[in-house]
C-alpha positions in Angstrom: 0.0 0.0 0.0 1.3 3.8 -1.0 1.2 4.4 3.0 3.6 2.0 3.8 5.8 3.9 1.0 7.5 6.8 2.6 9.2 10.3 0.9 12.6 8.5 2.5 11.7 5.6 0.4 11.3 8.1 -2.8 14.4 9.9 -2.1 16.8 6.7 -2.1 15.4 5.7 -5.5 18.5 6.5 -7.7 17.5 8.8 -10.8 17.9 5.4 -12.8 14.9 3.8 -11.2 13.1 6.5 -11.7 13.2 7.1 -15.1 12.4 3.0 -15.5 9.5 3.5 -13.3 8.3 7.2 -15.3 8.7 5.1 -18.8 6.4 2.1 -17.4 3.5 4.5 -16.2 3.4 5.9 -19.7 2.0 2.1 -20.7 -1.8 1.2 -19.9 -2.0 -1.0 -16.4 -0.7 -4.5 -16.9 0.8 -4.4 -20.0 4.2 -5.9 -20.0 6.9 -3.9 -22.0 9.7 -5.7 -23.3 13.5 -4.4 -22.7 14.1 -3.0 -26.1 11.1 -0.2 -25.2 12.7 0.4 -22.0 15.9 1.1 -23.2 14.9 3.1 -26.0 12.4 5.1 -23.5 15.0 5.9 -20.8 18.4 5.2 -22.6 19.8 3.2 -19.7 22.3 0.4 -20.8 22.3 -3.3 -19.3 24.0 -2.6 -16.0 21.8 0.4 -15.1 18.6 -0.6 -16.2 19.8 -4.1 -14.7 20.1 -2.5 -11.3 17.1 -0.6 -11.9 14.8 -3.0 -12.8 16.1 -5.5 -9.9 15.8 -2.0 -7.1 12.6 -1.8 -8.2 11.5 -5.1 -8.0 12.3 -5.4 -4.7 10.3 -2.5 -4.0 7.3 -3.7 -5.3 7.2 -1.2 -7.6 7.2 -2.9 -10.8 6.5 -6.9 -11.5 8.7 -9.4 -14.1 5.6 -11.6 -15.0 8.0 -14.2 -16.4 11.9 -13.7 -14.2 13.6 -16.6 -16.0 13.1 -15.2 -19.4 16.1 -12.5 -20.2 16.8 -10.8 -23.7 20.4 -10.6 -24.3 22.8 -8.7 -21.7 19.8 -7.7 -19.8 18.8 -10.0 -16.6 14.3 -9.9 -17.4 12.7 -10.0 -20.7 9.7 -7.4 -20.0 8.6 -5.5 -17.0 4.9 -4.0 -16.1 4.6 -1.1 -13.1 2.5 -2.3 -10.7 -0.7 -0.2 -8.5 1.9 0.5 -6.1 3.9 2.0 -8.6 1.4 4.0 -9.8 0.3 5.2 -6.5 4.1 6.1 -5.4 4.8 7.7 -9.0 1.5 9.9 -8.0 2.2 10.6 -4.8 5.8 11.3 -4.8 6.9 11.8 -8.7 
């Protein structure tokens, strides 16, 4: 739930994760969008959208429907933001 998600939460998202999360919310709720999009929407390469994607993930922020499916150097295949996502985007983006 957003309330459990704090501004101190917010703040330590690095500016990476953020832009991942920003490009997702431009995509209708659950649609998955593949790596490729991602990249070309926030123009992170592997090891930053890597980190990204896992940060987030973590958070809760973003789901990988399908985690043993990965595209090339990147560790996930597709990504979809989740409600919380949405909610902390709104709330604190």
């Amino acid at each position: 739930m957003v309330e459990d998600f704090e501004q101190d939460d917010w703040d330590i998202l690095d500016q990476s994760a953020k832009r991942v999360l920003v490009a997702l919310s431009e995509f209708e709720k659950g649609q998955s969008v593949n790596v490729d999009l991602i990249h070309k929407k926030t123009g992170l390469m592997p090891e930053g959208l890597n980190d990204a994607v896992r940060h987030l993930s973590k958070s809760k922020l973003i789901d990988n429907p399908d985690p043993s499916k990965r595209h090339g150097p990147y560790d996930f295949y597709a990504v979809e933001i989740t409600e919380l996502g949405r909610q902390v985007l709104e709330k604190f983006g």
